[in-house]
C-alpha positions as CSV (number, residue, x, y, z in Angstrom):
1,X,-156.2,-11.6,136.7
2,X,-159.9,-10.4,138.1
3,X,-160.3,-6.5,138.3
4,X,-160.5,-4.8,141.4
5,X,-163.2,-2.9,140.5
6,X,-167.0,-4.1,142.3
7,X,-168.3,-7.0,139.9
8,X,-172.0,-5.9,139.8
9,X,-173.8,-9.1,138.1
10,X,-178.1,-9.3,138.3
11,X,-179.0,-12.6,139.5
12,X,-182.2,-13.9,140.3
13,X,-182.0,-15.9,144.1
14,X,-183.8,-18.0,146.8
15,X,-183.4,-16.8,150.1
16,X,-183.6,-20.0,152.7
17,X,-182.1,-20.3,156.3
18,X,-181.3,-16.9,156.2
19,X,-178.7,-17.4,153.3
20,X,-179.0,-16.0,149.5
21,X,-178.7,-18.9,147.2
22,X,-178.0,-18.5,143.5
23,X,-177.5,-20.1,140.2
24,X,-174.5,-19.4,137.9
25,X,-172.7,-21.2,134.9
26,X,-169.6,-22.8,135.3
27,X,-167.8,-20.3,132.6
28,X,-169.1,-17.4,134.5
29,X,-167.2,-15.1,136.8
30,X,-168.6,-15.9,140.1
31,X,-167.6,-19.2,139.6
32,X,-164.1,-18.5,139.0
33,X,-164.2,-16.6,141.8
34,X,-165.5,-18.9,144.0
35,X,-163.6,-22.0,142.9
36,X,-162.3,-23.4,146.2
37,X,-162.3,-20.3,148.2
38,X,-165.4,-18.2,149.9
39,X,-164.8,-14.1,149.3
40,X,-166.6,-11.3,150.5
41,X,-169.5,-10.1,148.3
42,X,-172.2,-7.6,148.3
43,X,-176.6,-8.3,147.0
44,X,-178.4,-5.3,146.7
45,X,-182.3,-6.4,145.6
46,X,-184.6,-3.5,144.7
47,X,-188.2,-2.4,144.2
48,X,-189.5,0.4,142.3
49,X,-193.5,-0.4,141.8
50,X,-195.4,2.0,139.7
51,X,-195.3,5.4,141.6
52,X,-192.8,7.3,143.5
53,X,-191.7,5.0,146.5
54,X,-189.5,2.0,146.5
55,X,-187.3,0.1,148.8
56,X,-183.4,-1.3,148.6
57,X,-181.8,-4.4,150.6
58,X,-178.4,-5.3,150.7
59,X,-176.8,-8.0,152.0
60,X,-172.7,-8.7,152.8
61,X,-171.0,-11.6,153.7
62,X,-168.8,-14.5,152.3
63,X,-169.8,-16.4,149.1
64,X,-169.1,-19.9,148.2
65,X,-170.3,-22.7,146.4
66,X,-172.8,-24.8,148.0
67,X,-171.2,-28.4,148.4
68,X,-174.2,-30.7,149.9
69,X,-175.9,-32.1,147.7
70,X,-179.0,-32.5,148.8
71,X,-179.0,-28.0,148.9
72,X,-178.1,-28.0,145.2
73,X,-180.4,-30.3,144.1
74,X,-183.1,-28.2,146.3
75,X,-181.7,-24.9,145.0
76,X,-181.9,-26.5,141.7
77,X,-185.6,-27.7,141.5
78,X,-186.9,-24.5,143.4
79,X,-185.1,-21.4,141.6
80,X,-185.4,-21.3,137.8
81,X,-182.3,-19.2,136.1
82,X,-184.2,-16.5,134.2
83,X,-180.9,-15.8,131.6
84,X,-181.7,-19.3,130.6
85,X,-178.6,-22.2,129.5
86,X,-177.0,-23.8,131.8
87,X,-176.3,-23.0,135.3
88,X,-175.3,-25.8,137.5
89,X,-173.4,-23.9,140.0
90,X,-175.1,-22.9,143.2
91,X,-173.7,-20.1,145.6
92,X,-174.4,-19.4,148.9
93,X,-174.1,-15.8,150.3
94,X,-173.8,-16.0,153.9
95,X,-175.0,-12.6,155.6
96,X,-173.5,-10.8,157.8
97,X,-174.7,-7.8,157.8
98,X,-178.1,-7.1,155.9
99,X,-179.3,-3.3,155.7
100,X,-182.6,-1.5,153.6
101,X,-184.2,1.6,153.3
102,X,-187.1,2.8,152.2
103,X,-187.5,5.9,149.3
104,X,-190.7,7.9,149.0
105,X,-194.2,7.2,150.4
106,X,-195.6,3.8,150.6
């Protein structure tokens, strides 16, 4: 049975045709999660360069896992997984809703 508590997992991504696309291993939780069904998930990306200024995104809307081929193989060969092993799996977060804000002076 999955928690339902937030799952809050760091994931690097490739943003293409206004979708987030990601990596994951086929043991992992967002694969189980997403094994035949879409559900609603949250992506928060941040910045905090040197200094006191930064900026936060977030993006909400349903995630799946890719099926065409031709994407995964794309997503693949263009977005190295940085946690290394290996991670087959690609997910698609399609936004709805995408907010930010900036913090500090820039």
């Amino acid at each position: 049975m999955e928690s339902e508590w937030p799952v809050i997992v760091v994931l690097n991504h490739l943003f293409l045709h206004g979708d987030v696309l990601f990596r994951v291993a086929e043991d992992c939780r967002l694969a189980r999660l997403t094994d035949g069904v879409a559900v609603r998930a949250s992506y928060e990306v941040d910045s905090a360069p040197v200094g006191r200024h930064g900026w936060s995104v977030i993006a909400r809307g349903m995630l799946e896992r890719e099926t065409d081929h031709l994407m995964i193989v794309a997503t693949r060969d263009q977005l190295d997984a940085w946690a290394g092993g290996k991670r087959e799996i690609v997910l698609r977060l399609r936004i709805d809703e995408l907010t930010g804000r900036r913090a500090g002076r820039l």
